[in-house]
C-alpha positions as CSV (number, residue, x, y, z in Angstrom):
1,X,42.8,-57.9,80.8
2,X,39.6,-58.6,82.8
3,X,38.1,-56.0,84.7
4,X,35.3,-56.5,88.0
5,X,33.4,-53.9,89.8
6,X,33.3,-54.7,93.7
7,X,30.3,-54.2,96.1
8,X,32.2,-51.4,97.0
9,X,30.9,-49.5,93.8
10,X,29.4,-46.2,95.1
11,X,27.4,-45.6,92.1
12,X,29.3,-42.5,90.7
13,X,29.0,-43.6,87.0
14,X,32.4,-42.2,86.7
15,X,33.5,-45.4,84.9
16,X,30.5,-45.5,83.0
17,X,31.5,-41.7,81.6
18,X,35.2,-43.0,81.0
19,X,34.6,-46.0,79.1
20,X,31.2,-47.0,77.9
21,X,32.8,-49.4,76.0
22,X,33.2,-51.9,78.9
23,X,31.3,-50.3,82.0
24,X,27.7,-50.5,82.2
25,X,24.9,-50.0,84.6
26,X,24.3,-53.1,86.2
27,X,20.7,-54.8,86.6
28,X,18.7,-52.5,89.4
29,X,20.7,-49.6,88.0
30,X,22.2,-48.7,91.6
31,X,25.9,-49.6,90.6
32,X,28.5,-50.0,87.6
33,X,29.6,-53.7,86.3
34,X,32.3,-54.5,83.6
35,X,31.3,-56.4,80.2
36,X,32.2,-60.4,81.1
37,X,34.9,-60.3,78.8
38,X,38.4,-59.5,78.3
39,X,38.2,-55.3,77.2
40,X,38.8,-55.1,74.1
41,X,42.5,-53.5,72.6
42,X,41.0,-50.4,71.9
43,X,39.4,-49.6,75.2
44,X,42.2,-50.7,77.3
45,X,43.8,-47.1,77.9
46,X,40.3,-45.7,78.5
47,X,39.1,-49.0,81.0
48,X,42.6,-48.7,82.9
49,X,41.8,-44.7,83.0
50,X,38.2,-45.1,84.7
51,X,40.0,-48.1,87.5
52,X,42.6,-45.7,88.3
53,X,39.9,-42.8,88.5
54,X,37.5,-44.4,90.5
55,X,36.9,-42.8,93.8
56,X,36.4,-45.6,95.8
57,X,38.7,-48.0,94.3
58,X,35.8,-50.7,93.6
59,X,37.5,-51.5,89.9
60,X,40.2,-54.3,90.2
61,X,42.0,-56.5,87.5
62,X,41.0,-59.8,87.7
């Protein structure tokens, strides 16, 4: 499973707080982005948690 964060991204840092493990800050530090890889096993409960929770809907399956 690949995850992508959408210029619809508000800036909450909600997914961030879920799962570290694959959300990150991106480069300006205005919005999240997902790591450019599949998420890892472990993370994938946690990563599917934070695209469900997100407020704006701006975390999709690619």
């Amino acid at each position: 499973m690949k995850l992508v964060v959408s210029e619809d991204c508000i800036g909450c840092g909600a997914c961030i707080d879920t799962c570290p493990e694959v959300f990150d800050w991106n480069e300006d530090g205005t919005m999240a982005k997902a790591i450019d890889a599949d998420v890892p096993d472990a993370n994938t409960d946690a990563a599917t948690q934070a695209m469900s929770d997100c407020p704006v809907g701006a975390i999709s399956e690619e």
